[in-house]
Structure formats: C-alpha cells, structure tokens
Residue, then its C-alpha position, 0 to 999 in steps of 0.5 A: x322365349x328360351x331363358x323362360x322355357x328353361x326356367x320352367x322346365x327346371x322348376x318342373x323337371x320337365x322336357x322340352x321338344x322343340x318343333x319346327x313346322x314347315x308351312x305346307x297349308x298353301x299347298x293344299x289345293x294343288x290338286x297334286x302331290x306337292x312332294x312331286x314338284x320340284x320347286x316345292x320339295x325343294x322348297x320344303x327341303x331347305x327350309x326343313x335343312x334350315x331349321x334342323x340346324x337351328x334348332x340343334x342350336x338351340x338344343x345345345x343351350x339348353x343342355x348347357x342350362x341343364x335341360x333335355x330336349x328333342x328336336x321335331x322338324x316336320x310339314x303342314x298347317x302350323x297350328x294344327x300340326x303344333x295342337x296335334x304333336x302337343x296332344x300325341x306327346x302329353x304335354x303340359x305346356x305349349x310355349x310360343x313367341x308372337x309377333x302380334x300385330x295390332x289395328x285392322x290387319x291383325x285383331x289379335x296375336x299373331x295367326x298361329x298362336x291365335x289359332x292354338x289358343x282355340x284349338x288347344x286345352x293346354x295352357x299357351x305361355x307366349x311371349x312378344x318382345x317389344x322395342x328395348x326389351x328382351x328375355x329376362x333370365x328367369x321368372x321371378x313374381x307372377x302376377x294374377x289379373x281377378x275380376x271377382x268372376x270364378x273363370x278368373x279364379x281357376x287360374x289359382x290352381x295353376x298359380x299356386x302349383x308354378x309359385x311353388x315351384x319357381x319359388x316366387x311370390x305372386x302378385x294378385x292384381x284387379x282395376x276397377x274401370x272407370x268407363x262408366x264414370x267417364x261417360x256419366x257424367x262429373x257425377x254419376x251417382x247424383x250429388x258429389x259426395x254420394x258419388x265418393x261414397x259410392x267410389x269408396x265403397x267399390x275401392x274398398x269390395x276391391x281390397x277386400x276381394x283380393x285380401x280373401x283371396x291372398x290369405x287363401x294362398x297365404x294358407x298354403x304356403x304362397x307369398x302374397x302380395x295385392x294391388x289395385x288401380x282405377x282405370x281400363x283394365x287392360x292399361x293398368x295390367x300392362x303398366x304393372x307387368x311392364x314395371x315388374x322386372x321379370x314378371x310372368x303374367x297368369x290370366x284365364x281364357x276361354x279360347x274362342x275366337x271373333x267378336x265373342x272373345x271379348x276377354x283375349x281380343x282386349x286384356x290379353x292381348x293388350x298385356x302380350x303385346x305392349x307389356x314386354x313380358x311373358x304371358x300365361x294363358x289357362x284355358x278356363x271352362 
C-alpha cells in the first residue's frame, strides 16, 4: 500500500498520518477497567511498543520518497477508532491493505475495511495483494467502471481531479452481461437474427454511452480511452485491472452493508480481491 499513498500524496501535496489501533473491543465487557489487569496492559503495551517501531519505519520511507508523515498508535475498536481519527483530522482519504477473504467465512473484504466502507464518507483506497503480485511503484491509468447509472457518474469528479494530478490517462470501462442470454435460451429475443440485431443494438448504446462521456473528460483537458466487453461484469473488470500494469481502479459505493449492497458484495470486492491492484471506493449519494 505505501508505494501507492506515496504517489498520491505527492500528486496532491498531501500528508500522511500513519495509524496503528491496538485491538481493545474484546475488552469491552470485562466489567472492569482492563488497564487494571496485568496481562492485558501488558498486552496492550507490546503491541503499542511494536507498532511504534514500525511505523517510525515506515515514516522513514516515506521521507526518503519526499513525503511528510505523523505516526498515531492508539487503543480500541479498529473501525471505529480509524472513522473517528479521519474525521477529527480532516482527511481526504483513508488508505488500507485487505486481506479479504471470500466464500461463507467472509462475504466481503476484510472486517475492518468492510466496516469503514459504511461507517465513513470519505473515499477508502484498499489494496489486497494476490499470489505473485506486489505494489507497483506508482499509479499510471485509472480505470472507471460505468453502468450508464448517475451513482456511477459522481465518480467522474473524483477521477478528473486524481488524472490531473497524477498525470495519467484514464480508461472508462462498461460490460454489458450476458446473464440473461445465458438463461433465455439460444435465442432470447425470438428468431437469430432479431437476437443479433438486438445484441448490436445493446453493443452499440455501450460505445456510444462512454463515447459521450469521454469526450466530456476529453473537454477538460483529460486523456481518454474506452472499452468494452460482453460478460459479468465483475469478471471482466477484474481481467482488465489485472491486465493493466499499474492501474488504479475508481468505482462508487453507497457504503451499506448485508444483502442490500449488492454492488460492493460482487464487483467490488470481486475487483479488490482477485485483480491484484488498487481500488478507489467513492462513496456516492
């Protein structure tokens, strides 16, 4: 995750506070004061000790790339404690490494990012390393996942301000499914070629859409590229990132969680968990 804060935090002139919370919440049902317990405060001390040391560490390496840094260690329930230090200092961004796991022990990225996601309005950039594959050095094309909905759409402001400062291109990106061609049938619109006609015709609304909205971008002084694909889209997002060196994904969530986020628990977390690169999440209204 560092090489990609440091990138941004250049680009943007920003600094960074590098925050370490000690994990109190099992604590919270003693029914006394855990610093009065021996184990525990000692507990709490080590740890606190060992992540003071780490991330002076890490401070160090990011002075030595050019960017400032504090360091807060501090005690209680991750997500919370994170939401709340973000808030009191003002920050723009909360950045975060994952490791997601995925099938019935964890339906979404890990807890504490997952968490944050619905507890925060700040934008949450998370990043999950996948099997031989590591931090690329910077960030390069940001890649823009549409729907042809507006809650996809307020993305763009983000995204135009991020290109201009990172100086790269983007690329806006839409797949069109095929679940329902799957399941209607060899031919779901009735004869063959109404079905073509009808495929074409969805193909060609897809480039059309993100020829509109490129040009858009392209009128404030933005690199643009677009693509398309047929198939889940979570699928064909994740071959792209994974198949662009140094991308950084800009995607809208509304944050919510359990059966309702039915956007985060597929596209997003498919793309943060198996693309092997980073991932921007906005939180949309």
């Amino acid at each position: 995750m560092v090489p990609y804060v440091v990138a941004l935090a250049k680009a943007c002139g920003s600094t960074v506070t590098l925050v370490h919370v000690v994990d109190t919440s099992a604590l919270q049902d003693t029914g006394r004061a855990w610093v009065e317990l021996p184990s525990v405060k000692q507990f709490v001390d080590e740890e606190t000790a060992r992540a003071e040391t780490y991330l002076a560490t890490t401070k160090q390496r990011l002075a030595d790339a050019g960017v400032s840094a504090e360091v807060q260690v501090t005690t209680g329930v991750p997500a919370a404690t994170v939401v709340a230090l973000a808030d009191s200092t003002k920050a723009d961004l909360i950045a975060m490494s994952t490791h997601g796991r995925s099938g019935v022990a964890r339906m979404v990225i890990g807890s504490v990012a997952d968490r944050i996601i619905h507890e925060t309005t700040k934008p949450l950039l998370l990043f999950r390393p996948t099997e031989g594959t590591a931090a690329a050095a910077g960030i390069k094309p940001l890649i823009v996942p549409l729907d042809g909905s507006p809650l996809a759409e307020q993305t763009l402001a983000t995204v135009e301000g991020l290109a201009k400062a990172l100086n790269v291109p983007v690329t806006l990106f839409r797949a069109v499914s095929t679940y329902t061609f799957a399941f209607a049938g060899p031919y779901p619109f009735g004869e063959a070629a109404a079905s073509v006609e009808i495929l074409e015709a969805i193909e060609q609304e897809a480039q059309e859409y993100l020829d509109q909205q490129a040009a858009a971008l392209r009128g404030k002084g933005l690199t643009v590229d677009v693509k398309w694909s047929l198939g889940d889209p979570a699928t064909q997002l994740v071959e792209l990132a994974h198949d662009t060196p140094d991308s950084l994904t800009i995607m809208s969530t509304h944050g919510r969680s359990g059966v309702a986020r039915a956007l985060l628990g597929s596209v997003a977390d498919r793309t943060i968990r198996s693309s092997g690169r980073p991932v921007l999440l906005v939180r949309t209204k």
